[in-house]
N, C-alpha and C positions, 0 to 999 in steps of 0.2 A: 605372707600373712600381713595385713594393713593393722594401724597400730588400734584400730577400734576392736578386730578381732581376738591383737596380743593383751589388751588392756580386761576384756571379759574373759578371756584365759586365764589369768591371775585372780581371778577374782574383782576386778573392780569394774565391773559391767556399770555401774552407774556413772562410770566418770569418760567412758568411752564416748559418747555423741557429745560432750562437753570439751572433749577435744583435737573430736576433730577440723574445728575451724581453729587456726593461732592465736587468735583474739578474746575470741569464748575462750580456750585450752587457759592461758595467760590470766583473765581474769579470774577464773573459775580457782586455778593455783591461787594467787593473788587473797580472793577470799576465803581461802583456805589456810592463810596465814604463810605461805610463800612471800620470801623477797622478790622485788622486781626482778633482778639479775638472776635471781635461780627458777623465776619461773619464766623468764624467755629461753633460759637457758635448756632447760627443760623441751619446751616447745620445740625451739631449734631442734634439740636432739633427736624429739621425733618426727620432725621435718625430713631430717637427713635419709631418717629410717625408713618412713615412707614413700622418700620418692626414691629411695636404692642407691644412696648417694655408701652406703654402710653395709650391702652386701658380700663386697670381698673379703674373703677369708685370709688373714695375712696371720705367720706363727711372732707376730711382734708382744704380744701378751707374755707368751714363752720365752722370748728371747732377753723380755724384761724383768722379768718374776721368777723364771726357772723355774713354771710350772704349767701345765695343760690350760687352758682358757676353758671356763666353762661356758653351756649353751645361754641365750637368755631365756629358756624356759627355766633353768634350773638355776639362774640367777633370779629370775621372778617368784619363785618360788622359796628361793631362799632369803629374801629380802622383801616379799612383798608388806609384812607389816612395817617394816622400817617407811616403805615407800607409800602406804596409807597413809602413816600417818603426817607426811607430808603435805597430802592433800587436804 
């Protein structure tokens, strides 16, 4: 799934074609009242995500936390208003 598809899955279909270019993604954060560094950071991350840089499944979540890693649909879901209102 590409991160326009994951972003209308959550509910924030309007913010999907806004980021999918780094630049649009970054400012569009930006005027949304994101910091610089946390909206490249941002970007970046779903840079990585998109191009599959983030696909491998590693139990390092569990190993860390000493607990199951949950999906990101079910981390989208469970933080999605947190992550609105970022935007």
């Amino acid at each position: 799934m590409d991160i326009k598809e994951w972003l209308k899955r959550i509910g924030m279909e309007q913010h999907a074609e806004s980021f999918a270019e780094n630049e649009v993604g970054v400012a569009r954060a930006i005027d949304g009242g994101m910091g610089q560094k946390e909206a490249d950071g941002l970007i970046g991350l779903f840079r990585l995500i998109r191009d599959g840089s983030m696909a491998e499944v590693t139990d390092d979540v569990e190993l860390v936390t000493g607990r199951a890693p949950i999906g990101l649909s079910a981390f989208a879901r469970d933080y999605a208003e947190a992550l609105c209102r970022q935007l």
